[in-house]
C-alpha positions, 0 to 999 in steps of 0.5 A, a space after each residue: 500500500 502506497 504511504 500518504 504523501 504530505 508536503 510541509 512548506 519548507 521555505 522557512 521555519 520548524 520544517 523537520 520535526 513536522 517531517 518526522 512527526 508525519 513520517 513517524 504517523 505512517 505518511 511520506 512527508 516531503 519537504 517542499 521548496 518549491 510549488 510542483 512539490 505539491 503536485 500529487 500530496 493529500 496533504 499540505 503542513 504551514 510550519 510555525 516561523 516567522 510569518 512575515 518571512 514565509 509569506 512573502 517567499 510562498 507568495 514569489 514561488 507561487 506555493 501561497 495561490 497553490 495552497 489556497 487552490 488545493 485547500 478550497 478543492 478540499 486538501 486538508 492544511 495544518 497551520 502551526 503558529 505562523 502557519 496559522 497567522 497565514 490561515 486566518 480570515 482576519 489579521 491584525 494591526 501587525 498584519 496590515 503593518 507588513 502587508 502581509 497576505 493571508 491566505 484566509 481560508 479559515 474563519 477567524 481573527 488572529 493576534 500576531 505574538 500575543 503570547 510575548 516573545 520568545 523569552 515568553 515561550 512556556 507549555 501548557 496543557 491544551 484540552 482536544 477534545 477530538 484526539 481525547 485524553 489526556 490533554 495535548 503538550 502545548 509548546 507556544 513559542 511567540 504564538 498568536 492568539 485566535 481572537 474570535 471564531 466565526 462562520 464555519 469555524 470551531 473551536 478546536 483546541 483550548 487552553 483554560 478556556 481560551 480559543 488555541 486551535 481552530 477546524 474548519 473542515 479539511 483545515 486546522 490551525 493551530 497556535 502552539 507547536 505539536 511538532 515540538 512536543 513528543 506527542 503524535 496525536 495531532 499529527 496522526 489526526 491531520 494524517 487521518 483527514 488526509 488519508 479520507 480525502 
């Protein structure tokens, strides 16, 4: 049986440990470089980094209209941190500061670095309630804040109540770093979405 192929945009950012984190779910995960990387993938990981950065370099090589395509055609994304901030529908005052485009394909509002700067990274239990118990490792390195979840949006993952990670349908996004955190349940759940697509 052929292995899920999922790309993880590798134009910047924490690209390797989502490589092996999908490798380690039984999916081929490819670092993509380029738009034809993502000819052929179930699947498309946006790492967390610096979202001005992977912004402007997705949208020289194409890679930013593509996703947007594959993902309004039903290819299931996962956003992580800056990934997410790139997902959103609504950005903030930073946003519009350093014009970036976001591929708004998910309904809700982000807050670039509310959590503070790195020196203010921390992990903190996250309750998911689709991948059960017991509450995920949240790692939250300069992470954004999801500041409001509209249209057809849900809530999909909460850290004492507040809003950390957004589903909409084939679409996740999320404010902390799954890949970072020892645990497969997430990864192993955005390969499930991929593998019924």
């Amino acid at each position: 049986m052929q292995k899920l192929k999922i790309a993880v945009v590798g134009v910047q950012g924490a690209v390797e440990e989502h490589i092996e984190c999908l490798n380690a779910c039984n999916a081929d995960a490819l670092w993509a470089r380029r738009v034809s990387d993502l000819e052929g993938v179930s699947g498309a990981v946006i790492p967390g980094g610096e979202s001005t950065t992977i912004n402007k370099l997705m949208l020289s090589g194409g890679m930013h209209a593509r996703i947007r395509e594959l993902a309004l055609a039903g290819m299931p994304v996962l956003g992580t941190c800056a990934g997410a901030i790139l997902l959103a529908k609504e950005g903030d005052v930073q946003t519009e500061k350093t014009g970036q485009t976001l591929l708004g394909l998910m309904d809700f509002k982000v807050n670039r670095n509310a959590f503070g700067r790195q020196s203010d990274s921390f992990e903190a239990h996250v309750e998911v309630p689709e991948i059960g118990k017991p509450d995920f490792p949240g790692i939250f390195i300069r992470a954004p804040s999801i500041e409001k979840v509209f249209g057809g949006a849900n809530v999909f993952a909460t850290l004492g109540g507040t809003p950390v990670g957004v589903r909409q349908g084939n679409l996740i996004a999320l404010a902390f770093h799954p890949e970072l955190s020892g645990d497969l349940r997430v990864h192993d759940f955005f390969a499930g979405l991929c593998a019924r697509q």
